[in-house]
N, C-alpha and C positions, 0 to 999 in steps of 0.2 A: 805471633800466630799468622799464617799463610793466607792468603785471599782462599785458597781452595777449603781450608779446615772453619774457615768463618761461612763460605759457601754451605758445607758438607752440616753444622751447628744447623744456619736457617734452614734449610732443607728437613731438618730434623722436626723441626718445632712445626713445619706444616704440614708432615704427614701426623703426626701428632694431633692436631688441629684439624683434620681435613672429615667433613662431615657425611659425604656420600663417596658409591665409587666411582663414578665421572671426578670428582675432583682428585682423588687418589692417583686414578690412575694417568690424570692431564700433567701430575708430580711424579709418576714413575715414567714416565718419556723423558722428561727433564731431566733427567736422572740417569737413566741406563738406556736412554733413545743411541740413534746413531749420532744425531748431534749432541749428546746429552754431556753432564759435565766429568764424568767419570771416561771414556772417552776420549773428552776433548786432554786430559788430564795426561792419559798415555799416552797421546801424540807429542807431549814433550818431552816423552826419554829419550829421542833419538836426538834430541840437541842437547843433552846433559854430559857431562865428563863422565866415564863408566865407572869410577870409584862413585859417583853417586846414587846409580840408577839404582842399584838392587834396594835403598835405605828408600827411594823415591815413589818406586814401585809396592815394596810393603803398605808404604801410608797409601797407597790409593788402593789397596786389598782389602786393608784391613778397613779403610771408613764405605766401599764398597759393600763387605760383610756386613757391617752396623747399618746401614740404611736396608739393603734388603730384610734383614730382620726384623725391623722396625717395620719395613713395606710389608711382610707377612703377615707382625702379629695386627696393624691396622686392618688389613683386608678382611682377616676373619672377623674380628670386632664390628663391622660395618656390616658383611654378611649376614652376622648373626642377630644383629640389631635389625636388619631388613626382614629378615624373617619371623621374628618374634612381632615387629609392629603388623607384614602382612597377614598374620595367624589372627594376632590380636582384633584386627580389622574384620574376619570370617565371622559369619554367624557360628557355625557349626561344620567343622570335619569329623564325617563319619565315620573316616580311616582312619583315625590314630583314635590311642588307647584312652579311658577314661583317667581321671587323675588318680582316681581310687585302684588303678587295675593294680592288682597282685600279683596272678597266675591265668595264665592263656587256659583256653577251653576247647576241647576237642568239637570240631564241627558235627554237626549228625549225619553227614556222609558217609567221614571218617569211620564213627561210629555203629552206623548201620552195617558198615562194611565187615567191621574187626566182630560183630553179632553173627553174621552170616556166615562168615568162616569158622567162628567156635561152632556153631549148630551144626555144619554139614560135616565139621573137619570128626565130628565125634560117633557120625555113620560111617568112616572111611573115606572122604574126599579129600583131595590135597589139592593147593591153590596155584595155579598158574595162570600167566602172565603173557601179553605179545604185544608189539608195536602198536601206538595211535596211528601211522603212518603204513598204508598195506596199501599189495599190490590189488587188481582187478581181478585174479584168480582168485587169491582166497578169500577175499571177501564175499564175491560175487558166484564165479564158474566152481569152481569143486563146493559149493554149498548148492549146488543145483539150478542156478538162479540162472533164467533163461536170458540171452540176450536181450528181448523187448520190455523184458520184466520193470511195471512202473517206480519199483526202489533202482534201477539204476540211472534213471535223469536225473538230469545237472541241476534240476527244481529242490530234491533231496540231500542229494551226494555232493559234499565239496572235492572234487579232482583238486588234483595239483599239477596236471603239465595237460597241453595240450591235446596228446593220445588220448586221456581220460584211461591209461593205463597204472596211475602213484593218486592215492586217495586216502583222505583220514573215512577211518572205519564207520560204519557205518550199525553195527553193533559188535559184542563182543565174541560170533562164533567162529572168525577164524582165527582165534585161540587154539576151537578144536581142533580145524584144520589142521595146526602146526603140531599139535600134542600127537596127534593119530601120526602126521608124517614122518615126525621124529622117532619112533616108536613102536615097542607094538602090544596086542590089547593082552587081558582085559586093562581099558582106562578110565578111571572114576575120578574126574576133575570137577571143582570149577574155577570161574574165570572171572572176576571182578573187574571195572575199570570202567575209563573213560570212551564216549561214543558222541560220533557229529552227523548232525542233520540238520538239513539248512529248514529251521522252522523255529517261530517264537510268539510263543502266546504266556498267557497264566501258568499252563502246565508241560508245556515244551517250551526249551531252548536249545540252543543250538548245538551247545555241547553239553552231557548231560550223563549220568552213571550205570550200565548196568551188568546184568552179572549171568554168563552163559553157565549152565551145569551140564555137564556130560557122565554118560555110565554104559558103557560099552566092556561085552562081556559075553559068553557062552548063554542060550535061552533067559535070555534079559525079555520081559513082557511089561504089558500095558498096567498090570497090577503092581508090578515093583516101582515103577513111575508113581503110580496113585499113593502108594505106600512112602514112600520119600517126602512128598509134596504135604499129605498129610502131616508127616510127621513135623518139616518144616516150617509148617505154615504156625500149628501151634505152638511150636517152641518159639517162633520168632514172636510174636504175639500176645504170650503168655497165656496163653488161656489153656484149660481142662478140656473143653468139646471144641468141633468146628466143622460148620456146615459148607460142604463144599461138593461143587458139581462142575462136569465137563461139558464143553459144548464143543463139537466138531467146528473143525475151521480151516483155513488153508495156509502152508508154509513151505516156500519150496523144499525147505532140507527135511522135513520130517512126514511119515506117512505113515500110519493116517496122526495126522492135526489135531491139536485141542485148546480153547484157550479155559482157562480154569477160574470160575467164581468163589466167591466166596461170603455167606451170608452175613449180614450185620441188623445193627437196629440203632434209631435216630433216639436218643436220651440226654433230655436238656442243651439240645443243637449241637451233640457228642457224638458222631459215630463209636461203636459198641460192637467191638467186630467179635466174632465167632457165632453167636446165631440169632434169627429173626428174619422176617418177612422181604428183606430185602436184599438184592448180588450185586456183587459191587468185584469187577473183570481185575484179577491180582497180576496174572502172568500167560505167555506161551508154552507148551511143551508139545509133545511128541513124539513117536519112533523112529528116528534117526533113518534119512531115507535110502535105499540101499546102494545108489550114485553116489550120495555122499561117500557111506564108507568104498566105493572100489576107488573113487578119486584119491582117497587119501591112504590107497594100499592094504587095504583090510579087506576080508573074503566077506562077502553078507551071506554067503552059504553057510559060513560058519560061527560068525560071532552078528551079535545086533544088540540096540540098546536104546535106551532113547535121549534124550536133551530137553531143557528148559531154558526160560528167556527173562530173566527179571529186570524193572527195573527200580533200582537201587534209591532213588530221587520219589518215587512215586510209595514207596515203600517206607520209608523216614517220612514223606508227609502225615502217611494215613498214621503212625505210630503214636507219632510225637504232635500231632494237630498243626501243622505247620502247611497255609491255605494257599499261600503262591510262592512256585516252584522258581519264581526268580530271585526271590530271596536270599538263597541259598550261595546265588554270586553277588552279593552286594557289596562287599565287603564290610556290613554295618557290625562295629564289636558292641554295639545293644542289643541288634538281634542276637550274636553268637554267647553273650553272657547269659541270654533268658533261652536259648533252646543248646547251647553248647552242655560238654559234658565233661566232669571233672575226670583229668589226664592221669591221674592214678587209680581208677575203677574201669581196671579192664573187663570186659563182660566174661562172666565164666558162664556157664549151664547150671552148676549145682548153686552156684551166689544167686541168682537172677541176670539176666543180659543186661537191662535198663535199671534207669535209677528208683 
């Protein structure tokens, strides 16, 4: 046996033996370093006779092969050893799944969202979509939105470049924007998704869900508005009656403005929504203001409509009793097992939406 093949043997036995990876890897230097033995090993083919070198060269391939393999399967083994003891060491991680878990749970965002689509999509709306990532026109100028207007500071709006002309949206209406430019009427959308404002408490964060409706069309009024929203409100809800009233408000894309209550009542520290002495503010809407549509290529002599503003976060709290809206990003699978929803009970109308 060669000094190199009795080398190559202990070399074995202490990556074998070797308990962390500072020690492993102070034996893969030694090893396949530039001074290492494997190496030093090839710098003697150039003094060997050539009928030797090819038989010289396999054995230093092949015990090369055998120790890095060896150096792999140690490395995972100590890896995995390190991690098992660092877990074991944690009180509690809240992001990984319980032992018992079986089957993932639909979020109630998720959910709320795939509720809101069956209810409108079964009056004629269809669901569209547009970038988190918009310019300062359609978020802001063809939605009416005056230059000094206090939603465009840097205090609300996160910009992305200097200009303050590339910004995450700031709600979901220019969806519309894009729908109407693309296009032309009559168009009865809505628009679900994600929306960022730089704000965070209990009931705001920063990024957060909600859901633009549009309905633009030939002598569209303020009653076909009322009548959708109605209808809406108690399918989403479940309930038979539902007390609801408008109160004038201001929005630069719609004229005239309304923000829209809706009654409840406190039972056994339950809100109890559909009627009772008390309003509690669900959503924005209004008649589409007629800058917006010439912005976005549509004649307001000839067609108008109007739009609403939900959101979607604020909506899943009040359903489902769920008190602080930060929850919702924790990533905790306790909370998502006690308010999630099982992934094969899509909500229909005629089944029931919720569980």
């Amino acid at each position: 046996m060669s000094e190199f093949e009795k080398k190559v043997i202990e070399y074995k036995e202490r990556i074998n033996n070797s308990k962390n990876s500072e020690e492993i890897l102070s034996i893969n230097s030694e090893i396949f370093g530039k001074n290492g033995i494997i190496n030093y090993e090839f710098k003697k083919l150039g003094s060997l006779p050539h009928e030797e070198k090819k038989k010289f060269a396999a054995n230093i391939n092949k015990a090369k092969q055998e120790l890095t393999d060896i150096f792999k399967a140690k490395s995972i083994q100590i890896q995995d050893k390190g991690i098992i003891e660092k877990v074991s060491k944690e009180k509690i991680d809240i992001t990984l799944p319980e032992k018992d878990f079986k089957i993932g749970k639909i979020h109630p965002i998720s959910q709320v969202i795939d509720e809101i689509s069956c209810i409108f999509s079964e009056i004629g709306f269809s669901v569209e979509e547009g970038p988190d990532v918009e310019n300062d026109y359609n978020n802001f100028t063809a939605l009416n939105t005056p230059e000094n207007h206090p939603a465009k500071d840097m205090h609300d709006t996160f910009y992305l470049d200097e200009d303050m002309k590339t910004l995450l949206r700031t709600h979901t209406s220019p969806v519309q924007v894009r729908t109407m430019m693309k296009g032309k009427p009559p168009f009865k959308i809505i628009a679900p998704g994600r929306t960022y404002r730089s704000d965070s408490d209990q009931t705001h964060t920063p990024m957060f869900h909600q859901l633009e409706g549009l309905h633009i069309d030939r002598n569209i009024n303020m009653g076909h508005l009322k009548g959708c929203l109605n209808y809406f409100i108690k399918e989403f809800f479940e309930v038979d009656k539902i007390k609801m009233r408008f109160r004038p408000s201001h929005f630069p894309f719609t004229e005239p403005s309304a923000e829209v209550d809706i009654g409840y009542r406190l039972e056994n520290n339950k809100i109890i929504i559909g009627e009772g002495d008390k309003w509690l503010e669900i959503l924005g809407c209004g008649m589409v203001h007629p800058n917006v549509l010439k912005n976005c290529k549509v004649d307001p002599k000839k067609y108008q409509g109007f739009a609403f503003g939900i959101g979607i976060d604020r909506l899943a709290m009040l359903k489902y009793g769920i008190k602080d809206l930060r929850s919702f990003f924790d990533c905790d699978f306790r909370w998502l097992n006690h308010y999630g929803f099982d992934p094969l009970d899509v909500p229909t109308n005629y089944r029931g939406l919720s569980r």
